[in-house]
Structure formats: structure tokens, C-alpha cells
N, C-alpha and C positions, 0 to 999 in steps of 0.2 A: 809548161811545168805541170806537173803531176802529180796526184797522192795516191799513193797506194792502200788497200783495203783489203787485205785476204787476198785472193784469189784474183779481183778483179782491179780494174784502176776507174777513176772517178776524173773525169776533169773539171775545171773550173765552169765550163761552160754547164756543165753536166750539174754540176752543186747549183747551180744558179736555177737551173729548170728544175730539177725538185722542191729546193725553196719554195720556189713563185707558185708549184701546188699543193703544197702545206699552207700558204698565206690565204691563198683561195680558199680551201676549207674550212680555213680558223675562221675566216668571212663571214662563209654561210653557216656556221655555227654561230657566232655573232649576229649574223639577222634571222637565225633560229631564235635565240634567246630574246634579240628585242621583240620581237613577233609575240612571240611566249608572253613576255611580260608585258605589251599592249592588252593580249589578250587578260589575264589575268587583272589589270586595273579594269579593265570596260567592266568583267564579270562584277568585279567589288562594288564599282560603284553603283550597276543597274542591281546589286542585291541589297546596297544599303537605300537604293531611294524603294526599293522595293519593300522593304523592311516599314519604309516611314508612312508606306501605304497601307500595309497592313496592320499598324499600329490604330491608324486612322480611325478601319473598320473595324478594327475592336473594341476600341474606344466607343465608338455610333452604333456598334449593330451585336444585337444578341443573339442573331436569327442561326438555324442551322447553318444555311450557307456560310456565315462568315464563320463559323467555328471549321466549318472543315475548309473554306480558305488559310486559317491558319494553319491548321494540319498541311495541308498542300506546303506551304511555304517549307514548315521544317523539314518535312521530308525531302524539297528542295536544296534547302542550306546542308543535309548531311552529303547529298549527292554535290554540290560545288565544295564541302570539305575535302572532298575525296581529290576530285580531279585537282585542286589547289595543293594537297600534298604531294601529289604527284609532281607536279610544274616544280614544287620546293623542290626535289630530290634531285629532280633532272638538274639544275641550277647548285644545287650544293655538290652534286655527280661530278661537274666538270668545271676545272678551272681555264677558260678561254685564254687566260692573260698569260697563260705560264710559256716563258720564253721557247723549249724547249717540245712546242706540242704538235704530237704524231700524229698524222694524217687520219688514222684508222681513230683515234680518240677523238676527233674534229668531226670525224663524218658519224660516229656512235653521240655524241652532242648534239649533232644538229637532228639527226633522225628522231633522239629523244624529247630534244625540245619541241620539236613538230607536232610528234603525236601529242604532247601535251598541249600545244597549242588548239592542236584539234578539239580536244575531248572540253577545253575550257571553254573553245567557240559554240561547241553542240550544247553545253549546258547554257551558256548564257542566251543560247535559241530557247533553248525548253523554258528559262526565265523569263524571257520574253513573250512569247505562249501564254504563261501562267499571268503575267500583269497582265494582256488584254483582256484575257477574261474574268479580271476583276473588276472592268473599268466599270461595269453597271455600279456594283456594289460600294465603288470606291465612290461613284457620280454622287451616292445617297448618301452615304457618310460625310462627304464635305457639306451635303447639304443641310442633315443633320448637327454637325459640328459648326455652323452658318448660326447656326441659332444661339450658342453658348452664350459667345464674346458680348453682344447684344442682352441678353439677360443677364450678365453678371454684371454687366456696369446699371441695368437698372436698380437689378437687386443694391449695388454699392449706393448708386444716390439716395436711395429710399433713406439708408441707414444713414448717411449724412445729411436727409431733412429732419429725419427723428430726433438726432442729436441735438441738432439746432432749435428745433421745436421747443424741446428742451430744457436748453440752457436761456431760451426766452421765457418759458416761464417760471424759470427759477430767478432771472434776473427781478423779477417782480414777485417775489417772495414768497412762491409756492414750491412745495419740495419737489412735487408728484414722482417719492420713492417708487411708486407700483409701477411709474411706466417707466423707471431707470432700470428696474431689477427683470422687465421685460425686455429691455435694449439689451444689456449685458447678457442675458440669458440666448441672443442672437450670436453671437461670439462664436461659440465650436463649429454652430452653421456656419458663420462667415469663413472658417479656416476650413473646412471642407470644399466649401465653393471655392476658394483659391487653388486646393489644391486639384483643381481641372477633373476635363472629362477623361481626362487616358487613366485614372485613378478611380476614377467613380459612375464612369458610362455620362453619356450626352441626356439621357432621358433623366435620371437621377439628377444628375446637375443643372437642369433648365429646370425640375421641378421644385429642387431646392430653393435656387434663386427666385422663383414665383412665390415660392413659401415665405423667403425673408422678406421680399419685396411686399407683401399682402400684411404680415404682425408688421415689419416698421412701417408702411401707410396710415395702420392702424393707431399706430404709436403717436406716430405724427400727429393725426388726425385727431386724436382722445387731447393731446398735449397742447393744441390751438383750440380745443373747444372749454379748457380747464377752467381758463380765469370765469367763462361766462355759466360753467354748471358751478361754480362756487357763488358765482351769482344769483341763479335762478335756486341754488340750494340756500341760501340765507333767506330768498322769497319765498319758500317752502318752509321755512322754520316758524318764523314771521305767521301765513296763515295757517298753521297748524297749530301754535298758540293759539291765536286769537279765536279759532274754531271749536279749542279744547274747552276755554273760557265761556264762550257761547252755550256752550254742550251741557255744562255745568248749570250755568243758571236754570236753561231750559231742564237737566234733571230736575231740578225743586223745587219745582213746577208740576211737575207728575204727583204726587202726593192730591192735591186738591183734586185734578181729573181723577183719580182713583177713590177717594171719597164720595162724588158725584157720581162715580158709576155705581159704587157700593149701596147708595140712598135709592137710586132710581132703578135698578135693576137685578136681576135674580144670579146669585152667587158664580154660576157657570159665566155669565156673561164677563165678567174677571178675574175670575180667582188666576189665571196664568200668567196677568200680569200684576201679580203682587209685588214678583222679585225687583221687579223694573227699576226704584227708583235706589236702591242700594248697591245692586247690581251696577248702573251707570256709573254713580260717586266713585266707586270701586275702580271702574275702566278708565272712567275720564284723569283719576288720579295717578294711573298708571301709565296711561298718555304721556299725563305732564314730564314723572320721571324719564320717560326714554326720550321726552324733548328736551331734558336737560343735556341727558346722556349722548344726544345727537349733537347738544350744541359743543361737550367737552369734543367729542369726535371733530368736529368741524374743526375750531380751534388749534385740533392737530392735524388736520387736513387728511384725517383717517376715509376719505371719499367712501368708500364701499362698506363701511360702519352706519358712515349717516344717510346712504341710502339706502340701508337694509331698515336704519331703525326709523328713516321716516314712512318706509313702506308700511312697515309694522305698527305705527299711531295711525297713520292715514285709515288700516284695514279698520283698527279696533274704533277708530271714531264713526265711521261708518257704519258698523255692528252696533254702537252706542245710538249714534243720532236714529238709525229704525228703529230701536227699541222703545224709543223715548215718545219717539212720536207715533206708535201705534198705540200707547195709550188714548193720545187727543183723539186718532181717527176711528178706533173702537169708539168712544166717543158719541164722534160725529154719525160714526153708520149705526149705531143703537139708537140714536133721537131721531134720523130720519125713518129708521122701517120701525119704527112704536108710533112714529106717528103716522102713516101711511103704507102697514105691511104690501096691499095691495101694487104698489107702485111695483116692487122688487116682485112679485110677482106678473105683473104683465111683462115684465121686461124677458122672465123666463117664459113666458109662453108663447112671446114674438119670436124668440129663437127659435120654441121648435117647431112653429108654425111651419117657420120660412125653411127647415129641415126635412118638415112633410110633406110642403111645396116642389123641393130638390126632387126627391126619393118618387116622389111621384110623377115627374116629369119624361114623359113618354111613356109612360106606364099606364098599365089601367088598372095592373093589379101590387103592389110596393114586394119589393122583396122582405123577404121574411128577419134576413139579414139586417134590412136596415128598420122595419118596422117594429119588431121586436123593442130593440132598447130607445124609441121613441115613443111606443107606449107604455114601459116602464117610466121614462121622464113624465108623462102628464101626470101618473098616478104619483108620481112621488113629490111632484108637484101640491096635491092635493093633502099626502098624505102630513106634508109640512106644515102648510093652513092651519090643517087638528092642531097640532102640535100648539098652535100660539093659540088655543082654547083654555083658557083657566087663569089664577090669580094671578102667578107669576111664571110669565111664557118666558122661553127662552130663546131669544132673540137672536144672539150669537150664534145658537145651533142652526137657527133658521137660516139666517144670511149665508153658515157656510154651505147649509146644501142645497140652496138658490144659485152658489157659487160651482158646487160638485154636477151639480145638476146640468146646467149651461155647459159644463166644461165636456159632457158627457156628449152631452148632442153637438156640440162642436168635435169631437172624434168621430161621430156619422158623416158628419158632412164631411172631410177630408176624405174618410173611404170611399163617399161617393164619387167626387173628384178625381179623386185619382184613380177609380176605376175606370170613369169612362174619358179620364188624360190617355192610361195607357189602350182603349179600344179605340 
């Protein structure tokens, strides 16, 4: 049996062998397109791990290189766009499945998928290419990004001994607000650190973390030391009264040595320390106040009130107790050089002996340099003597330039030294 066609006839045999090479076609159109589309996932996938590499080195590395590794990459991804729109088209171009499909559209499918196939395999070479020779860059980045994970969990601890610290010495009834409003004020850091190095670079974020990590140590550290500086600050309140108190008597005391100096000696030898014992009452009074004020501070556990205001008694009792007692030791060094100027003077002429001694010491003849202002000292030595000639010598003048004098020839000797340290 036979069908006829136009012009020619067709047998059944004959229908059968062109089928079976339309099947064949559609075939290898079909393993066109699987091909095509292995090719196209491999490409995807080696461009997203490629993508997670380069994210890497962005994240770790600010250096030229890695910027134009990223440049590399995009210019990459618009060339795998390309060929990837092409494989779509080829793929939406031909329907394989359609019952109905002409040989000539079987073998125009698979030649197109091919060459897509192709141009997808040469780009994911050229991708492949491009990851080796990041591998250096990518080595440093992981190594760089090695360091994060590690410092952010220090950084975290830190902020959970601080906290703890804390809420122990709050449990025993100190507030310490300054080192709570230092915790909190760690906060926006801590939400930066969280939010990683792909956000903020690995060098930024390992600095950070060292940063919180160093104030909450700090925190910590200030928060265990609390109960026992409120300790040693009640010890300090304690002997700064009692020193203020001391300070006081001994001003009212000053009045008689200043009488005693008045009777026995000629006006210059004290008139400077007139101020002294009004001047003190005045300091030491004002002492007391800022020991009270220190102790209302304590009280409130104002820490950095009462150590500012016990610094600030501590100074002015200090500036008090010398004042007080330069009166006694004026005093004492006017009764010893009245009653034996000469002592104070051998003791300046043993200096500049032993200065002449120096100066001459492999010489034979002194430099001018240093001879010079040691014979100025003997003379002015001498011309002091005068000075305590008459009814009422000035004693004080003498002792200070018995003082200026020595101090002068002690500047020689150092030059000399260190002239011939550095020869």
C-alpha cells in the first residue's frame, strides 16, 4: 500500500527511514542543549564561588591589586552576560519537544546550541585563568580575615567582664555611673563590629575590636579596683583633716617666731614673712571647706570631684606647711650665721677651692673661661664679710648670696665635666 504525494509516491518503508532521521536530529539537538546547559551551570557556579572570592579580597585588601582584581572580575561577568544571553536565545529559538520537528530546524538547534556551548566553555577557561591568578591575593585575605572571628569574640568577652564587674559593685552599693555611661557609650562600636569586615574592611574591624577590647578592660579593671579606691579615698580624707588641723595650730605658732625675729634682728631679715601667719589661717580654712566638699562628693560617690578636690587641699597644704615653716627655719639659720658668720663662709670657700682644684687639673695655666667667674666668687665672697660690718648686719642678705655664690661655682664645675665627658 501506498500514499501518494504530488508527483511522487512515498512508501511505508520509505516514511519509516525518514522518521528515524528526524529522531536522530532532534537527538543531537537534545544533547546539544544538555551540553549547552551543563556548560552554562559549571559557568554559574565557578562565577558565584568566584564572586565569594572576590568579595573576600575586598573585604581584607585595599591595595591596588585588589581593586583592579575587582575591575578584572566585572569586566568578566559583562563578558559571561553575553555569552549566557546567547545559550537563552538559542534555548527559547527552539522548541525540541514539538511533535512535528523538521530536520533542517533539529540540525539549525543543535549547531546553535554548540556554538553556545562553546563560547560558555571558553569564557569559563578565561574564569578560571582569572581565579588562579588571584590565588596569592585570595591566600592573604583569608589570612587577613583569620584574624576577625578571633578578635571579635575577644572584643565581646571583654564587654561581658565589664558588665559583670559592674553589676558586682553595684551589688554592694556603689553606683559607679562613670563607668556605666563608658559601657554604654561602647554600644554603636559594638553594632559596627557585628556588622563584619565585608562592611567595614578586616583592618578597621580588628582595630575596632582592640579598641573595645582595651576601654571595656579598662572598665573592668577601674570597676574591681572601686570598693578599695573608695577605701584608700576615706584614708585620704581622714589624713587630710588631721594634717589640716596640725597645720593650723602650727600656724599660731608663727606669730612668736616672728616677734623673735623682729627683736633680734634687722627688718630685711623678715619683713617677707609678715604675710605668713594670716595668709595660712586663710589657706588652711579653705582646706577644711573643700574637705568638707570632698567628703559631700564621696557621699555621692562623685569619684572624680573628690579626687580633683583632694588634690587640690593636698597642693595648698603643702604651699601652707612651707610657708609656715620657713618662718622657724629663717629662724634657725639667722641664730646660727650671727652666731658664727665664718662657718657659712668656709663652707663657700671649700667649694671653690675644690672648683679651682678641677679647673686646674692638668693645666698649668686655668682657662679664662672658668677662672673668670671663680674669681669673681672669692671677691664676692669677701665683699659679703663687709656687708655684716655695722650695728645691724643683714644676715639674710648674707646667707642668700653665700647660697648664690656656691650655686655659681657649682655651674663651673658642671662645665667642666662635661667638657672634658664629651673630650
Amino acid at each position: 500500500m501506498a500514499d501518494t504525494y504530488g508527483r511522487g509516491t512515498v512508501t511505508t518503508a520509505s516514511r519509516r527511514w525518514f522518521g528515524g532521521r528526524d529522531e536522530s536530529r532532534r537527538a543531537d539537538a537534545q544533547a546539544a542543549k544538555d551540553a549547552a546547559a551543563a556548560a552554562f551551570y559549571e559557568l554559574d557556579t565557578a562565577q558565584r564561588d568566584l564572586r565569594i572570592s572576590i568579595e573576600t579580597i575586598a573585604a581584607a585588601d585595599g591595595s591596588p591589586a585588589a581593586r583592579q582584581a575587582t575591575e578584572g572580575f566585572a569586566a568578566l561577568g559583562q563578558r559571561i552576560d553575553q555569552v549566557s544571553h546567547v545559550y537563552i536565545e538559542a534555548v527559547d529559538a527552539h522548541d525540541l519537544d514539538r511533535a512535528e520537528l523538521e530536520a533542517s530546524v533539529a540540525t539549525r538547534a543543535r549547531d546553535q546550541l554548540t556554538r553556545a556551548r562553546d563560547e560558555l566553555l571558553r569564557v569559563k577557561g578565561e574564569l578560571e585563568r582569572f581565579a588562579q591568578g588571584l590565588q596569592p591575593l585570595l591566600d592573604k585575605a583569608e589570612t587577613q580575615l583569620a584574624r576577625v572571628a578571633p578578635a571579635r569574640e575577644r572584643a565581646r568577652a571583654a564587654l561581658i567582664g565589664a558588665s559583670d564587674a559592674l553589676d558586682a559593685v553595684r551589688a554592694k552599693g556603689m553606683r559607679a555611673d562613670d563607668l556605666a555611661a563608658r559601657l554604654a557609650a561602647l554600644g554603636p562600636e559594638l553594632t559596627k563590629l557585628n556588622q563584619g569586615a565585608a562592611l567595614h574592611g578586616v583592618q578597621e574591624t580588628v582595630q575596632r575590636a582592640d579598641r573595645i577590647l582595651r576601654d571595656a578592660e579598662a572598665i573592668r579593671a577601674e570597676a574591681a579596683r572601686l570598693p578599695e579606691r573608695a577605701a584608700e579615698i576615706d584614708r585620704r580624707l581622714v589624713s587630710l583633716r588631721t594634717r589640716a588641723q596640725a597645720l593650723r595650730n602650727r600656724a599660731d605658732r608663727v606669730d612668736p617666731v616672728l616677734s623673735e625675729l623682729r627683736r633680734r634682728f634687722s627688718a630685711a631679715c623678715w619683713q617677707d614673712l609678715q604675710h605668713v601667719p594670716d595668709e595660712a589661717a586663710r589657706d588652711v580654712s579653705r582646706a577644711e571647706e573643700q574637705l568638707r566638699e570632698a567628703g559631700v562628693a564621696r557621699d555621692e560617690q562623685r569619684w572624680a570631684d573628690v579626687g580633683a578636690l583632694i588634690e587640690a587641699v593636698r597642693g595648698a597644704l603643702d604651699s601652707t606647711d612651707g610657708a609656715v615653716s620657713a618662718a622657724q627655719d629663717r629662724l634657725t639659720r639667722l641664730e646660727a650665721v650671727a652666731r658664727d658668720p665664718q662657718a657659712e663662709v668656709d663652707r663657700t670657700r671649700f667649694a671653690i677651692r675644690d672648683a679651682q682644684r678641677l679647673a686646674m687639673a692638668g693645666r698649668s695655666v686655668p682657662d679664662p673661661r672658668h677662672a673668670r667667674p671663680l674669681d669673681d666668687a672669692v671677691a664676692r665672697v669677701g665683699r659679703a664679710l663687709e656687708g655684716l660690718e655695722g650695728r645691724h648686719p643683714d644676715y639674710w642678705a648674707f646667707l642668700q648670696e653665700m647660697e648664690a655664690v656656691r650655686a655659681s661655682v657649682n655651674r663651673v664645675v658642671s662645665g667642666i665635666r662635661e667638657e672634658r665627658g664629651q673630650g
